[in-house]
mmCIF file of the N, C-alpha and C atoms, coordinates in Angstrom:
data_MODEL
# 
_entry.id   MODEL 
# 
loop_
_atom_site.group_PDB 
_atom_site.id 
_atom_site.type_symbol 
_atom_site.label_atom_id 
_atom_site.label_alt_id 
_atom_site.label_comp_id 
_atom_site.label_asym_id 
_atom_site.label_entity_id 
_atom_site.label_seq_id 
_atom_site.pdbx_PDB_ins_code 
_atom_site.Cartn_x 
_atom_site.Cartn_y 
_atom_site.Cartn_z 
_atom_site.occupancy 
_atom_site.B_iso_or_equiv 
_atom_site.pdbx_formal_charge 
_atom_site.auth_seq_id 
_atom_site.auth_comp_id 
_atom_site.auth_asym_id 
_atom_site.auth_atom_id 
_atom_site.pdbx_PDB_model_num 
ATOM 1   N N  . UNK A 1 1  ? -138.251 61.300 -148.581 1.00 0.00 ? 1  UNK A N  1 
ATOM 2   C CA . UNK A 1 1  ? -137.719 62.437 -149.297 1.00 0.00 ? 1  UNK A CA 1 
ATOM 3   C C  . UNK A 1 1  ? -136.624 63.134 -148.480 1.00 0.00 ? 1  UNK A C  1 
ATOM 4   N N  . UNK A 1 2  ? -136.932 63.351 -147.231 1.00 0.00 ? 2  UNK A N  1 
ATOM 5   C CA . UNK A 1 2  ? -136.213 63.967 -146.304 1.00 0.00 ? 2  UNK A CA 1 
ATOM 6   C C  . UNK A 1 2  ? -134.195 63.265 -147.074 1.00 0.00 ? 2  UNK A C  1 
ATOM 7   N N  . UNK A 1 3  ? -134.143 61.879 -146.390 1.00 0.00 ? 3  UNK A N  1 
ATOM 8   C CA . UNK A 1 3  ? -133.090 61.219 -147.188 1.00 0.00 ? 3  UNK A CA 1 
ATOM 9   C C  . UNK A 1 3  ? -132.657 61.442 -147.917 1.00 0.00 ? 3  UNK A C  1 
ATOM 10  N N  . UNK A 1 4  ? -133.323 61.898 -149.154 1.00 0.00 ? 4  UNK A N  1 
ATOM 11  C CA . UNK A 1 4  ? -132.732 62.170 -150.043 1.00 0.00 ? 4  UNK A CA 1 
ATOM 12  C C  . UNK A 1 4  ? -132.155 63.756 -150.489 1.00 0.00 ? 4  UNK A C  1 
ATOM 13  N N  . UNK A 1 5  ? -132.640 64.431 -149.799 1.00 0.00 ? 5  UNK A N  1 
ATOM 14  C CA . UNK A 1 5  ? -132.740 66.073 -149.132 1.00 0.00 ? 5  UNK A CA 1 
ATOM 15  C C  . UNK A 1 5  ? -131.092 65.872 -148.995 1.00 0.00 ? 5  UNK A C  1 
ATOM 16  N N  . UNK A 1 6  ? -130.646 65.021 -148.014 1.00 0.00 ? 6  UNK A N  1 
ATOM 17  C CA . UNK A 1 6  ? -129.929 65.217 -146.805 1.00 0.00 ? 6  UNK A CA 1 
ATOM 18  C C  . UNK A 1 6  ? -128.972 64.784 -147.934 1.00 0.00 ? 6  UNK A C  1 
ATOM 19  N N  . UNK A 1 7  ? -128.899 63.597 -148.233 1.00 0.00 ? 7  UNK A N  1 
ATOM 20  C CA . UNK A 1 7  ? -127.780 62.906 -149.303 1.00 0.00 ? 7  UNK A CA 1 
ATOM 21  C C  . UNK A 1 7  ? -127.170 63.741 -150.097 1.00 0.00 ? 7  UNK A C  1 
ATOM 22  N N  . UNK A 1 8  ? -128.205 64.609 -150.796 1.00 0.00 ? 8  UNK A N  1 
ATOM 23  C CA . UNK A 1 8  ? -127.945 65.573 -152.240 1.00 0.00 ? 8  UNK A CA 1 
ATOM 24  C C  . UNK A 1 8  ? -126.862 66.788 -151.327 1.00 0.00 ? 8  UNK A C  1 
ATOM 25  N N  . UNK A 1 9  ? -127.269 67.037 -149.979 1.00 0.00 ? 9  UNK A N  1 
ATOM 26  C CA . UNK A 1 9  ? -126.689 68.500 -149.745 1.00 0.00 ? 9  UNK A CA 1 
ATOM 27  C C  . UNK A 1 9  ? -125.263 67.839 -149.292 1.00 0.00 ? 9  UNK A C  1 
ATOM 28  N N  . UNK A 1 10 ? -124.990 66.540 -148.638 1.00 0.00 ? 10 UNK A N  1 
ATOM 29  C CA . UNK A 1 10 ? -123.733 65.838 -148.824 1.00 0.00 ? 10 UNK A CA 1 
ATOM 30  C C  . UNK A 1 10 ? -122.987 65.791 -149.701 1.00 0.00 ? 10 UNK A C  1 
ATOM 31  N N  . UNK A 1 11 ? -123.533 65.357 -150.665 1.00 0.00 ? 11 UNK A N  1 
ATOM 32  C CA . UNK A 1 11 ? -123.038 65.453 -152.424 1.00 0.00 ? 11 UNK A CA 1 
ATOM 33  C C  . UNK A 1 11 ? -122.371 66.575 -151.957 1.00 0.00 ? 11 UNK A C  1 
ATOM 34  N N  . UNK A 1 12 ? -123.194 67.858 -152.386 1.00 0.00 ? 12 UNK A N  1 
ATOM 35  C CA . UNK A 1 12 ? -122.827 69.428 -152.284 1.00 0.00 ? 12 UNK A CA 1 
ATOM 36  C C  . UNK A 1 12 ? -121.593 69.307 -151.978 1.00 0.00 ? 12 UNK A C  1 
ATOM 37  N N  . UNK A 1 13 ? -121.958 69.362 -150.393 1.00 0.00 ? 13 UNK A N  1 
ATOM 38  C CA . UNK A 1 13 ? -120.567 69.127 -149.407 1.00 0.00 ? 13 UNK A CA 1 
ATOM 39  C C  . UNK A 1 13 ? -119.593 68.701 -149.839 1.00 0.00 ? 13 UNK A C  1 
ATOM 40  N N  . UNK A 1 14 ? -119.528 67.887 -150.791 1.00 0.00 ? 14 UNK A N  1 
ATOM 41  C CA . UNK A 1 14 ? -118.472 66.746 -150.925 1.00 0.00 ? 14 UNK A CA 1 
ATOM 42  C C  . UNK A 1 14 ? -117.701 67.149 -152.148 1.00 0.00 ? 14 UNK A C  1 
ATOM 43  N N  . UNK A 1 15 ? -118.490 68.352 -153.220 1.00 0.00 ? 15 UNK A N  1 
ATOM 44  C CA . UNK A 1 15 ? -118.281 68.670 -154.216 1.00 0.00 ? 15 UNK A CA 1 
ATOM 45  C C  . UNK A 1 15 ? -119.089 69.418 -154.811 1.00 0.00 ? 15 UNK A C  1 
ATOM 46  N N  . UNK A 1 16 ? -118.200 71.012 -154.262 1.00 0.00 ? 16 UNK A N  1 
ATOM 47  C CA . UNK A 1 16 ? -119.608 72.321 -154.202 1.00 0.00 ? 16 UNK A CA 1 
ATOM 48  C C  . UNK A 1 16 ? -119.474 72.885 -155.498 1.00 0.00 ? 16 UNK A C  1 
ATOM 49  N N  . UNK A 1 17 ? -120.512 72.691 -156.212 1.00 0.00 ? 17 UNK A N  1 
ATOM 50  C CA . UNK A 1 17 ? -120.840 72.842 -157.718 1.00 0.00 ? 17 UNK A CA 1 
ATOM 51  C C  . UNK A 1 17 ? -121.904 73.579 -158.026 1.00 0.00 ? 17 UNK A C  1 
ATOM 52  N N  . UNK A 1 18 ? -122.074 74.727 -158.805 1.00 0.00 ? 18 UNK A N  1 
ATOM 53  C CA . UNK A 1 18 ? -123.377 74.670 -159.167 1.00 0.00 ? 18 UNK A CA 1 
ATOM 54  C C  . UNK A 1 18 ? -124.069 73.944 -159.775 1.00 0.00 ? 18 UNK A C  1 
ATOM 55  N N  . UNK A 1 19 ? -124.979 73.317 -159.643 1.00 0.00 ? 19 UNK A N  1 
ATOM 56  C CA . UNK A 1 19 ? -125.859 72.619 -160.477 1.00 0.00 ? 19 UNK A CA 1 
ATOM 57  C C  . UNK A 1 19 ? -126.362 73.439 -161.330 1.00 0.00 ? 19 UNK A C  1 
ATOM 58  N N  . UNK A 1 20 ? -127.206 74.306 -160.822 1.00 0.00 ? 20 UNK A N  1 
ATOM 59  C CA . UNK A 1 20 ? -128.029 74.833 -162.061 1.00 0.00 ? 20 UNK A CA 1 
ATOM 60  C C  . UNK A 1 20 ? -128.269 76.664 -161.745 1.00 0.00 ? 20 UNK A C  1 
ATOM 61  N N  . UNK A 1 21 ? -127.788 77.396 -162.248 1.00 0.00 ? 21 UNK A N  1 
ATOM 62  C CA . UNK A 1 21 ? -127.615 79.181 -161.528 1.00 0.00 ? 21 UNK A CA 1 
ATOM 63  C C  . UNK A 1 21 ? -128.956 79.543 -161.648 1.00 0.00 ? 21 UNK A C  1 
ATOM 64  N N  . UNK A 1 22 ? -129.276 80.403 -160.772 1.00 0.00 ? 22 UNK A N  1 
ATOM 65  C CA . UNK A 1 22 ? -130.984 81.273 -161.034 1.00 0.00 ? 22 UNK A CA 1 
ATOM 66  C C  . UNK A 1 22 ? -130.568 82.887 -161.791 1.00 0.00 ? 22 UNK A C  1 
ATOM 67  N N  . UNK A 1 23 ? -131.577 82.804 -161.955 1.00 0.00 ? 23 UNK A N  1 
ATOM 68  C CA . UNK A 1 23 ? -131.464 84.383 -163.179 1.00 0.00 ? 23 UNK A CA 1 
ATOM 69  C C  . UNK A 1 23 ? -132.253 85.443 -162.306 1.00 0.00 ? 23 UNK A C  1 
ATOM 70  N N  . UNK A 1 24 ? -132.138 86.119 -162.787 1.00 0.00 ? 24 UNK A N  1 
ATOM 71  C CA . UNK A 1 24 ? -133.532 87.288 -162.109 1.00 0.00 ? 24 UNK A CA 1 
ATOM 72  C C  . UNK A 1 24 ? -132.880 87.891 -160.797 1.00 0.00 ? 24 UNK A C  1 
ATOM 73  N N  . UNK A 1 25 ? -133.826 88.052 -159.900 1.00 0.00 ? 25 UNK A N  1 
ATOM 74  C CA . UNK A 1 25 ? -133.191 88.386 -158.770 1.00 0.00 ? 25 UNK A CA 1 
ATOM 75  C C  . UNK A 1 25 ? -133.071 87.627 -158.126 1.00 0.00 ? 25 UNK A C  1 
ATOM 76  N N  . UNK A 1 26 ? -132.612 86.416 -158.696 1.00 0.00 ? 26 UNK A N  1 
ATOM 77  C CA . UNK A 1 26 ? -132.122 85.396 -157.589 1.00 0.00 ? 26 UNK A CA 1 
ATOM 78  C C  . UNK A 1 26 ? -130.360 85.186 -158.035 1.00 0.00 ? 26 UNK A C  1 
ATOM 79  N N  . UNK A 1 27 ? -130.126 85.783 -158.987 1.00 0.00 ? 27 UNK A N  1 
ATOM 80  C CA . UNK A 1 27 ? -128.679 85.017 -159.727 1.00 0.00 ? 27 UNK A CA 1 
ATOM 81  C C  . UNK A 1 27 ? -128.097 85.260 -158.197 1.00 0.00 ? 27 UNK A C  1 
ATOM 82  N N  . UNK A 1 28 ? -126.795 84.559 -158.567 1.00 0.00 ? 28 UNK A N  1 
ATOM 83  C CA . UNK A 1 28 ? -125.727 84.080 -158.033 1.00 0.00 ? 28 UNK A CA 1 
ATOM 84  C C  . UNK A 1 28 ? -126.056 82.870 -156.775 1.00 0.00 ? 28 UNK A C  1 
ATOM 85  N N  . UNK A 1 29 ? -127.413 82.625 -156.726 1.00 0.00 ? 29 UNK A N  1 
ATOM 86  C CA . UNK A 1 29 ? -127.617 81.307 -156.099 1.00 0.00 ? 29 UNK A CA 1 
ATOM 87  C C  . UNK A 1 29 ? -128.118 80.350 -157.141 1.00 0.00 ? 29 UNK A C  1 
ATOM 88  N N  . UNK A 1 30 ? -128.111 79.437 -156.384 1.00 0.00 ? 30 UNK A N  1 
ATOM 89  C CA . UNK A 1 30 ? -127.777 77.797 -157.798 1.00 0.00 ? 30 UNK A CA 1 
ATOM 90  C C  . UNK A 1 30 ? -128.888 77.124 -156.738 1.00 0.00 ? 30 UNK A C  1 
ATOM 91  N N  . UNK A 1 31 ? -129.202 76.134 -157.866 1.00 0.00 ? 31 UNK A N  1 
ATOM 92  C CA . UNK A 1 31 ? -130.741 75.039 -157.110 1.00 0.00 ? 31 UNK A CA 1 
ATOM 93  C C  . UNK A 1 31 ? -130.060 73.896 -157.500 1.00 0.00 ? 31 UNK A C  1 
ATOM 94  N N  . UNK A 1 32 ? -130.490 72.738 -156.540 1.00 0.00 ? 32 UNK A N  1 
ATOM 95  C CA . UNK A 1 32 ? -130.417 71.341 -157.040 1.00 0.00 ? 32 UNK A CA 1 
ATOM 96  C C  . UNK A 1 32 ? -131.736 70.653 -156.838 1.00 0.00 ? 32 UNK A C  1 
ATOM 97  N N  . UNK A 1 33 ? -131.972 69.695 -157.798 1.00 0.00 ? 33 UNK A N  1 
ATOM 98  C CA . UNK A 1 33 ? -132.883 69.378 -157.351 1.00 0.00 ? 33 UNK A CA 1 
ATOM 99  C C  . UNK A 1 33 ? -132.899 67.913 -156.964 1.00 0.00 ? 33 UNK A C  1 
ATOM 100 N N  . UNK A 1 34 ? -134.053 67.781 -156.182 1.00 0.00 ? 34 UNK A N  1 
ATOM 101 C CA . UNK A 1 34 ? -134.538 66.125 -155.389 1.00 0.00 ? 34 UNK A CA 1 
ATOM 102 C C  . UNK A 1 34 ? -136.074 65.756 -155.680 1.00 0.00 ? 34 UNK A C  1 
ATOM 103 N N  . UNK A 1 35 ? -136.202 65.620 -156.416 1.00 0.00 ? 35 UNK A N  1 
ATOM 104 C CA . UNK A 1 35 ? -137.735 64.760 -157.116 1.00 0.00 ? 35 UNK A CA 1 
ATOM 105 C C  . UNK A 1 35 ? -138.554 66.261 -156.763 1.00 0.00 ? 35 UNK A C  1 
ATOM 106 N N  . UNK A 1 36 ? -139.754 66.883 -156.069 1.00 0.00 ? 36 UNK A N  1 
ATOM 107 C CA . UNK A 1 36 ? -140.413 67.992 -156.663 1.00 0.00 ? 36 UNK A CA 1 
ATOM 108 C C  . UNK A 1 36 ? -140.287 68.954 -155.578 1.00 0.00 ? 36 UNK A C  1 
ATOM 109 N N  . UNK A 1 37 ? -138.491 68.508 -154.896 1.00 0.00 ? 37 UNK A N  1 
ATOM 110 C CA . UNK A 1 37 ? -137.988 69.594 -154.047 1.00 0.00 ? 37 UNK A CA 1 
ATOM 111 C C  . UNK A 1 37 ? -137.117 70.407 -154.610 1.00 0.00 ? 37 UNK A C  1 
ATOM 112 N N  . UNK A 1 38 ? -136.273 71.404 -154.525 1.00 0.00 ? 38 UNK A N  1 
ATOM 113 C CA . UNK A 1 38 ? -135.159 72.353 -154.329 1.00 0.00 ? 38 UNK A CA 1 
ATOM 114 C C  . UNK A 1 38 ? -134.616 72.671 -153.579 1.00 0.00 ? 38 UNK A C  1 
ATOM 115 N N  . UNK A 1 39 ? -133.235 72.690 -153.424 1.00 0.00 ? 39 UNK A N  1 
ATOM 116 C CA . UNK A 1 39 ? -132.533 73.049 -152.464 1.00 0.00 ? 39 UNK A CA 1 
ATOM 117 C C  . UNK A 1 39 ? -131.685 74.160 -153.511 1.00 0.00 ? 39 UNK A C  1 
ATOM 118 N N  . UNK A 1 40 ? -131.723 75.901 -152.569 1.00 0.00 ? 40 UNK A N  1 
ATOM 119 C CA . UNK A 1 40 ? -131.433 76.402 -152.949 1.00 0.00 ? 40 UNK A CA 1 
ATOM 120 C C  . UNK A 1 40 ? -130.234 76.954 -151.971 1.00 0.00 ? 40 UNK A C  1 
ATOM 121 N N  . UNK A 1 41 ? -129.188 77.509 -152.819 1.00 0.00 ? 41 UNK A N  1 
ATOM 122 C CA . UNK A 1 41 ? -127.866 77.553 -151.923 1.00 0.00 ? 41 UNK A CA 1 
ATOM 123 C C  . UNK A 1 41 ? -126.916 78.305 -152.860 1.00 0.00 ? 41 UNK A C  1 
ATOM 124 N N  . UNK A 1 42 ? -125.578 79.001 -152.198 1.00 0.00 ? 42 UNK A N  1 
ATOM 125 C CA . UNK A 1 42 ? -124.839 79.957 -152.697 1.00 0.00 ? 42 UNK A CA 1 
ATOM 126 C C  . UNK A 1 42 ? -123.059 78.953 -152.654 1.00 0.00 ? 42 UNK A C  1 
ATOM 127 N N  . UNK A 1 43 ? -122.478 79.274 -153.458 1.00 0.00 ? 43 UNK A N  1 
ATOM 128 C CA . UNK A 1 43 ? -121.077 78.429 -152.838 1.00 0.00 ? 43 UNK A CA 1 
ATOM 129 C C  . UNK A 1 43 ? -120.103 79.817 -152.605 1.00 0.00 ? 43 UNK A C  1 
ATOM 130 N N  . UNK A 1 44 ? -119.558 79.698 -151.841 1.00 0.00 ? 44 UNK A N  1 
ATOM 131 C CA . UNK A 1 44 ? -117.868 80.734 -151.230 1.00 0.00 ? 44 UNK A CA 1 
ATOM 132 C C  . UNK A 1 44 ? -117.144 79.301 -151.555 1.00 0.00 ? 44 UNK A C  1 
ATOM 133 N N  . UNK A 1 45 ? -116.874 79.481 -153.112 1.00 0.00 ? 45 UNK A N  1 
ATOM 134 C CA . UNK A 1 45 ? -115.002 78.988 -153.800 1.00 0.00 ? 45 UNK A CA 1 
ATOM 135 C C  . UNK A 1 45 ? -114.395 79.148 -153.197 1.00 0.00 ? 45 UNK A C  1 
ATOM 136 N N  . UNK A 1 46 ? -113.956 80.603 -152.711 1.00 0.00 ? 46 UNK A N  1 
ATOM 137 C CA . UNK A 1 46 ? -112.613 80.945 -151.936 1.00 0.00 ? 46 UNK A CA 1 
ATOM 138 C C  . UNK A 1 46 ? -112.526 79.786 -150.607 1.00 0.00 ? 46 UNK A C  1 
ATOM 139 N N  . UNK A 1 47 ? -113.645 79.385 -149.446 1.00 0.00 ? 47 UNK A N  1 
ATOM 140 C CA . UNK A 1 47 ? -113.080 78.967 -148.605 1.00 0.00 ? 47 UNK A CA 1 
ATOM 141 C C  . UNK A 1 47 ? -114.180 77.200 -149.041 1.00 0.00 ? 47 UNK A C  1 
ATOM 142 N N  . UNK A 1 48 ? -114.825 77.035 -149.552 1.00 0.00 ? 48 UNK A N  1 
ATOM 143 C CA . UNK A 1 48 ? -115.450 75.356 -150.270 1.00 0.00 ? 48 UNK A CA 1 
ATOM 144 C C  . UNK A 1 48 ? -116.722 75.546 -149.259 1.00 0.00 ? 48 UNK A C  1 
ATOM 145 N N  . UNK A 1 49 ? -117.575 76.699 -148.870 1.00 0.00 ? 49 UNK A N  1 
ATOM 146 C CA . UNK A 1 49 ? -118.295 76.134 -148.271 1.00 0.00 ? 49 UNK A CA 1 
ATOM 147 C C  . UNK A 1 49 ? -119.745 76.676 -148.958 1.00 0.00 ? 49 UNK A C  1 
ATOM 148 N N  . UNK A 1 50 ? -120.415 75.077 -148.696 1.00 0.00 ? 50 UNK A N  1 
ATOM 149 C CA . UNK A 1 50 ? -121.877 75.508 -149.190 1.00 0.00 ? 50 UNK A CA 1 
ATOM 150 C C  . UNK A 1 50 ? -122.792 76.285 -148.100 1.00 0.00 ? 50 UNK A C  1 
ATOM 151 N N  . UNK A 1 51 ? -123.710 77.419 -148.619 1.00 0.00 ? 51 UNK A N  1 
ATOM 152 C CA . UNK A 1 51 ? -124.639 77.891 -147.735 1.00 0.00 ? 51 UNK A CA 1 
ATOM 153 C C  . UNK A 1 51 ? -125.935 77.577 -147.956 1.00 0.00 ? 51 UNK A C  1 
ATOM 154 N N  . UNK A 1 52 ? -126.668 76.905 -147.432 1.00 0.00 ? 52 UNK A N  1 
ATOM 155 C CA . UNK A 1 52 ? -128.133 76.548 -147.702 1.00 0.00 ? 52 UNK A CA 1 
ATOM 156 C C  . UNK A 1 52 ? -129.005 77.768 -147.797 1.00 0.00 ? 52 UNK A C  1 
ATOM 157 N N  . UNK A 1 53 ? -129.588 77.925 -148.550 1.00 0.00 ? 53 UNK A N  1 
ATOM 158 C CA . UNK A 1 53 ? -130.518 79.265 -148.134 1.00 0.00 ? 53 UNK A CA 1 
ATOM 159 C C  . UNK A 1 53 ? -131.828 78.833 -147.842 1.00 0.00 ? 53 UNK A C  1 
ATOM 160 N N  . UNK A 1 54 ? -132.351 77.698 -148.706 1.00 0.00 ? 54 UNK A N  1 
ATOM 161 C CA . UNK A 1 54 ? -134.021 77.166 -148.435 1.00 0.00 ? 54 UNK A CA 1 
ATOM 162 C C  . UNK A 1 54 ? -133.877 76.019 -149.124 1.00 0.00 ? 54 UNK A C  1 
ATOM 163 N N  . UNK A 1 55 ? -134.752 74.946 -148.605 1.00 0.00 ? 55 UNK A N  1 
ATOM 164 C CA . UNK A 1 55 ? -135.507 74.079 -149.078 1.00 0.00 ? 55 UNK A CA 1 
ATOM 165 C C  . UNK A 1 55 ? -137.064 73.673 -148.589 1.00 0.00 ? 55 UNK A C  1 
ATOM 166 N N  . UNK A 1 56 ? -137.518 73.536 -150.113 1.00 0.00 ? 56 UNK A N  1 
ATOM 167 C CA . UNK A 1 56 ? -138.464 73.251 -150.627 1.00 0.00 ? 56 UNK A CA 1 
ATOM 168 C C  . UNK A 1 56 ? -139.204 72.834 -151.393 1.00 0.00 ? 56 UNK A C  1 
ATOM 169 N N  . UNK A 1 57 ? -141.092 72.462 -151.787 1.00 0.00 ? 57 UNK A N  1 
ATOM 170 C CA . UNK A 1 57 ? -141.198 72.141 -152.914 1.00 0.00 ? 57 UNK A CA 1 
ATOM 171 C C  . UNK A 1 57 ? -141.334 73.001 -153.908 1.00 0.00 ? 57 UNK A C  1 
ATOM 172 N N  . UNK A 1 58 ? -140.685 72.930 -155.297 1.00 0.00 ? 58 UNK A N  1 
ATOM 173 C CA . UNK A 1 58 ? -140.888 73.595 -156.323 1.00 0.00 ? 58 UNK A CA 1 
ATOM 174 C C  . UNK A 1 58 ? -142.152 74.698 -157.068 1.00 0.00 ? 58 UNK A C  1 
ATOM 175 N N  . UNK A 1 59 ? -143.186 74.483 -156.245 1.00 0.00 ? 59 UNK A N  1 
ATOM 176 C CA . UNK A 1 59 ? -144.261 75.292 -156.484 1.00 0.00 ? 59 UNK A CA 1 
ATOM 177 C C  . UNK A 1 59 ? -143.881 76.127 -155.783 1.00 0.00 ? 59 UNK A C  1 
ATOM 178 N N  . UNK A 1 60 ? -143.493 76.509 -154.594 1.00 0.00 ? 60 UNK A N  1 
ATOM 179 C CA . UNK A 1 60 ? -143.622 77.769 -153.991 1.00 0.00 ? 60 UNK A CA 1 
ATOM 180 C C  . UNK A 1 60 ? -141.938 78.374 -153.408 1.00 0.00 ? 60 UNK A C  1 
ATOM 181 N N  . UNK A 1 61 ? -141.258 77.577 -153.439 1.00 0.00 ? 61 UNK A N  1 
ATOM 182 C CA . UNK A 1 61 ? -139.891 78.316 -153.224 1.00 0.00 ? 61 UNK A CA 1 
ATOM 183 C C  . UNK A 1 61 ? -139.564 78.931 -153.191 1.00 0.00 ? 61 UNK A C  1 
ATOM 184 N N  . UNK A 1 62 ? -139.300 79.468 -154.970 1.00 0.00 ? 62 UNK A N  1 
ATOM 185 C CA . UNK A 1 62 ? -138.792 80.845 -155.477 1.00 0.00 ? 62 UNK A CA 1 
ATOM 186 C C  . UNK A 1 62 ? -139.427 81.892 -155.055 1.00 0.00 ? 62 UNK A C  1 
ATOM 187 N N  . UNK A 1 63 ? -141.050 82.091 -154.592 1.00 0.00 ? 63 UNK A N  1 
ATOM 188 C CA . UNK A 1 63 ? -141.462 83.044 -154.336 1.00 0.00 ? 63 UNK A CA 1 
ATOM 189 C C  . UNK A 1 63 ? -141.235 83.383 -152.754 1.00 0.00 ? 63 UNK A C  1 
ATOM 190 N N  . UNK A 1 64 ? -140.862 82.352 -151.871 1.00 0.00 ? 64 UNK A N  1 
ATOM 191 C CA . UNK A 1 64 ? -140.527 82.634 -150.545 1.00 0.00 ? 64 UNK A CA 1 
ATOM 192 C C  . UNK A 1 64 ? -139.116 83.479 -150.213 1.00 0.00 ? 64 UNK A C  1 
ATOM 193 N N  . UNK A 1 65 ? -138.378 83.092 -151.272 1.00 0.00 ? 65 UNK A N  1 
ATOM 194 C CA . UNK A 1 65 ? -136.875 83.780 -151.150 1.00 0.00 ? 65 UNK A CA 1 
ATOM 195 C C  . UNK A 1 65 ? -137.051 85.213 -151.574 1.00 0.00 ? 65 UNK A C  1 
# 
């Protein structure tokens, strides 16, 4: 899983997109996901860079942030 962790936040890197925006008090960070992980993260357009904020599995994530 780790691998595939690492690959997806490359992707990112390679082409910083939101995947998918959070609502609530999480908006303006975006999740991607990797089988029953999340990687949650913010993009700065202005300069292309992704910020990781957490990863994890999907049961408990959102409530750690």
């Amino acid at each position: 899983m780790r691998d595939g962790i690492l690959n997806r936040i490359n992707e990112l890197a390679s082409n910083p997109v939101c995947e998918k925006g959070l609502k609530g008090r999480l908006q303006g960070l975006c999740r991607a996901r990797v089988g029953d992980y999340r990687i949650i993260y913010s993009i700065d357009h202005e300069h292309r860079i992704i910020r990781i904020i957490d990863v994890g599995k999907r049961e408990n994530i959102y409530e750690r942030l």
